[in-house]
LUMGUFI-749675 format. One record per residue (C-alpha): x, y, z; residue number from 1. Coordinates in steps of 0.1 Angstrom, whole numbers, always signed. Example, Ala and Ser with C-alpha at 12.3 -4.5 7.8 and 13.67 -1.06 7.14 Angstrom:
2
+-------+-------+-------+------+
!    c1 !    c2 !    c3 ! logu !
+-------+-------+-------+------+
!  +123 !   -45 !   +78 !    1 !
!  +137 !   -11 !   +71 !    2 !
+-------+-------+-------+------+
END
This chain:
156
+-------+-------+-------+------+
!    c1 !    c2 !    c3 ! logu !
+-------+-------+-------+------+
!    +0 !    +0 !    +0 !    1 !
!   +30 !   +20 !    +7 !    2 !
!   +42 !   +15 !   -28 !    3 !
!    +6 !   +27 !   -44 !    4 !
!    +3 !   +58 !   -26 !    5 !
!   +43 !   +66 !   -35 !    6 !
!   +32 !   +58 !   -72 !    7 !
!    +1 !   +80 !   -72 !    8 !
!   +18 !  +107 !   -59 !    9 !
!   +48 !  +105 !   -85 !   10 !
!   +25 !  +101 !  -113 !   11 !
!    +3 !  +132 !   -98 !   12 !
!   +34 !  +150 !   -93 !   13 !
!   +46 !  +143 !  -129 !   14 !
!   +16 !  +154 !  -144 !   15 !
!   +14 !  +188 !  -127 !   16 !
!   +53 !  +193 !  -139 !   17 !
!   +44 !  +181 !  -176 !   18 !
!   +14 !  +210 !  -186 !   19 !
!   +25 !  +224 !  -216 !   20 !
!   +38 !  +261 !  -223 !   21 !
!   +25 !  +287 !  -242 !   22 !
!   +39 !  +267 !  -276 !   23 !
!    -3 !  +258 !  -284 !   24 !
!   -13 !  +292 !  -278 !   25 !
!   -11 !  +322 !  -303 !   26 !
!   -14 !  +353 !  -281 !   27 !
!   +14 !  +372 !  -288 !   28 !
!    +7 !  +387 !  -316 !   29 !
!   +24 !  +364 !  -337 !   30 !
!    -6 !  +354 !  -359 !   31 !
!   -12 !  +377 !  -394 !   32 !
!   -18 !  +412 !  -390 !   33 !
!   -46 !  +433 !  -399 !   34 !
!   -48 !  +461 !  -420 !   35 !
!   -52 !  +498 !  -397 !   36 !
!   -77 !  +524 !  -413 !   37 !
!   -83 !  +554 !  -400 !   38 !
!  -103 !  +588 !  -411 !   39 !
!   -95 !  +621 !  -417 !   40 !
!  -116 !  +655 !  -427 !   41 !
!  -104 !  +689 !  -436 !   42 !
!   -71 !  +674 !  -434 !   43 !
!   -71 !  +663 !  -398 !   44 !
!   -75 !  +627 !  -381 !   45 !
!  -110 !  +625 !  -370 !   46 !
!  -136 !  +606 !  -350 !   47 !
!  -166 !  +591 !  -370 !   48 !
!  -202 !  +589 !  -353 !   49 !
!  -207 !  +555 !  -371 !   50 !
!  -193 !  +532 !  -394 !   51 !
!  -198 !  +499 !  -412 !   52 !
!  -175 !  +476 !  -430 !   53 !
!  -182 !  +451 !  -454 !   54 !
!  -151 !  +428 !  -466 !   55 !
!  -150 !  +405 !  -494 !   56 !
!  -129 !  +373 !  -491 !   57 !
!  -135 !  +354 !  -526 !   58 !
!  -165 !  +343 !  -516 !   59 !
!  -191 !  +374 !  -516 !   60 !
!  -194 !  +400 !  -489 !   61 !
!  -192 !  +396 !  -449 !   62 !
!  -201 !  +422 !  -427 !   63 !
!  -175 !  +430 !  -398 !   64 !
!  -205 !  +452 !  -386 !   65 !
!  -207 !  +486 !  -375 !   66 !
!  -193 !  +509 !  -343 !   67 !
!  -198 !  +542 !  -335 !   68 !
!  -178 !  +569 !  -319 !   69 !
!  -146 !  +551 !  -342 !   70 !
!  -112 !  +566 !  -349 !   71 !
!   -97 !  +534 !  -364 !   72 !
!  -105 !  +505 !  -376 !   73 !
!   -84 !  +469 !  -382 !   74 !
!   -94 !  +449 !  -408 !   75 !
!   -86 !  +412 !  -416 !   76 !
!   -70 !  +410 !  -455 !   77 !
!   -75 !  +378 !  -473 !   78 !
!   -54 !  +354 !  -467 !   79 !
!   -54 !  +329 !  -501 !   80 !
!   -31 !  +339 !  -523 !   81 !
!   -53 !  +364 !  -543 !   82 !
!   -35 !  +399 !  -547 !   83 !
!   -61 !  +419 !  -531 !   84 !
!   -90 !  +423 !  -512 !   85 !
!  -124 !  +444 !  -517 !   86 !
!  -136 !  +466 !  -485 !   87 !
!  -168 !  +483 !  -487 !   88 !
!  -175 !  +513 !  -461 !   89 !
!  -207 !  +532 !  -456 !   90 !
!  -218 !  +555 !  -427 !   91 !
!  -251 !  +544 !  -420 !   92 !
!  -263 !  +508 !  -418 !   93 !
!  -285 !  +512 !  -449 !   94 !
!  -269 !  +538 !  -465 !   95 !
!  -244 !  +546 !  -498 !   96 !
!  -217 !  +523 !  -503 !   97 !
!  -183 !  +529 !  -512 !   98 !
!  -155 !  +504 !  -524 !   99 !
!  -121 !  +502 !  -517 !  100 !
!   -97 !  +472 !  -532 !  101 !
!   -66 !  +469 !  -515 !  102 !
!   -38 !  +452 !  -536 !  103 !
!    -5 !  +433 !  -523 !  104 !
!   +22 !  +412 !  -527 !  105 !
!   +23 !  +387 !  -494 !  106 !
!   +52 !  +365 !  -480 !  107 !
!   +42 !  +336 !  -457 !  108 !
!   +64 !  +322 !  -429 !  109 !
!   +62 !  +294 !  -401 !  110 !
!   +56 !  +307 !  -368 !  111 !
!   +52 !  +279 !  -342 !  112 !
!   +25 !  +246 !  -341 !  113 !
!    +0 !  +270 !  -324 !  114 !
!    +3 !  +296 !  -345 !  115 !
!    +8 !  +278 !  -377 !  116 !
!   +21 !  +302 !  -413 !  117 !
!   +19 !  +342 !  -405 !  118 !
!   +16 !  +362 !  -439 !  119 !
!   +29 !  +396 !  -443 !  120 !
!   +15 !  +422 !  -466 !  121 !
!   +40 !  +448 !  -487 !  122 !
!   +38 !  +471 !  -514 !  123 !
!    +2 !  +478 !  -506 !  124 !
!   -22 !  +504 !  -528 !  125 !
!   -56 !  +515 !  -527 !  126 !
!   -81 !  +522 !  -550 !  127 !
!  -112 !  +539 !  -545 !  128 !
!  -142 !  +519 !  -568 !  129 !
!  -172 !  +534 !  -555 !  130 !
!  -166 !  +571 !  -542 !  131 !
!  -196 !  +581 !  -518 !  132 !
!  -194 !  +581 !  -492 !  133 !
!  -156 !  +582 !  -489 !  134 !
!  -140 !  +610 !  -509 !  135 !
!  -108 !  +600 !  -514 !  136 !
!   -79 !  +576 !  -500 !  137 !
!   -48 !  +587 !  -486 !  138 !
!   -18 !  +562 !  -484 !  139 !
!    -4 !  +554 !  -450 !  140 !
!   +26 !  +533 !  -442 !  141 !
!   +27 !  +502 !  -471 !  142 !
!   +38 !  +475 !  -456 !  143 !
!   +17 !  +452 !  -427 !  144 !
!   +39 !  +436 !  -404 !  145 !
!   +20 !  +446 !  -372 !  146 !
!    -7 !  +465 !  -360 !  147 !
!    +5 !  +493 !  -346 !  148 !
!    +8 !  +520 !  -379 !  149 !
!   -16 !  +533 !  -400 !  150 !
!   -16 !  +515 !  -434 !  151 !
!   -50 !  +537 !  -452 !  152 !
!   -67 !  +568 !  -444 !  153 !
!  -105 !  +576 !  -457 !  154 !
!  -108 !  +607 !  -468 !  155 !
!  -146 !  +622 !  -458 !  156 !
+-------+-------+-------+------+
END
């Protein structure tokens, strides 16, 4: 019996030492990047009362929904190997449209098991389809390697 409750305890003892790290868990920031938007008017960064954003990723339009009170918004790219994405934009939940495609060139790399292949977006440009509600575009830094820099402002 002695013998048992010295096995239990080793076994216990070597399961509580054996939990794994933090190799199955992608919180780091090491998965892909989204794309920063932000707004400006008269020239200056600004805060919009509401916005809603549309994305298409090869397989027709999902909405990312709408927020108000908004000074930035990340957006998730496409992730096949297509060389842009579509982003539609409108103010209102029912109102005018407009259409941004985003085009790229993207580099994919191994991160770790949890994490699995980051991409990386470069050489990015925008195009403004569909012009109402957003006026114009203005370019922002054109590479996407984190999150932390604006890559696109709308122009209202």
């Amino acid at each position: 019996m002695k013998y048992f409750k010295f096995l239990i305890m080793a076994c216990f003892i070597g399961m509580f030492f054996s939990c794994g790290g933090d190799d199955d868990i992608c919180e780091s920031g090491e998965g892909t990047p989204r794309m920063k938007v932000s707004f400006k008017s008269n020239g200056k960064e600004t805060t919009l009362d509401s916005l809603y954003v549309a994305v298409d990723y090869g397989s027709g339009k999902v909405q990312l929904g709408g927020l108000g009170k908004i000074d930035s918004w990340l957006i998730p790219l496409r992730v096949d190997n297509s060389p842009y994405t579509d982003i539609y934009f409108r103010l209102t939940n029912k109102g005018e449209e407009s259409k941004v495609r985003v085009t790229y060139t993207t580099k994919s790399y191994y991160v770790s098991p949890g994490c699995g292949i980051k991409k990386s977006y470069e050489n990015l440009s925008s195009e403004l389809v569909t012009p109402n509600p957003v006026q114009n575009l203005e370019a922002g830094q054109n590479q996407i390697e984190n999150e932390d820099k604006t890559n696109l402002y709308l122009l209202f």
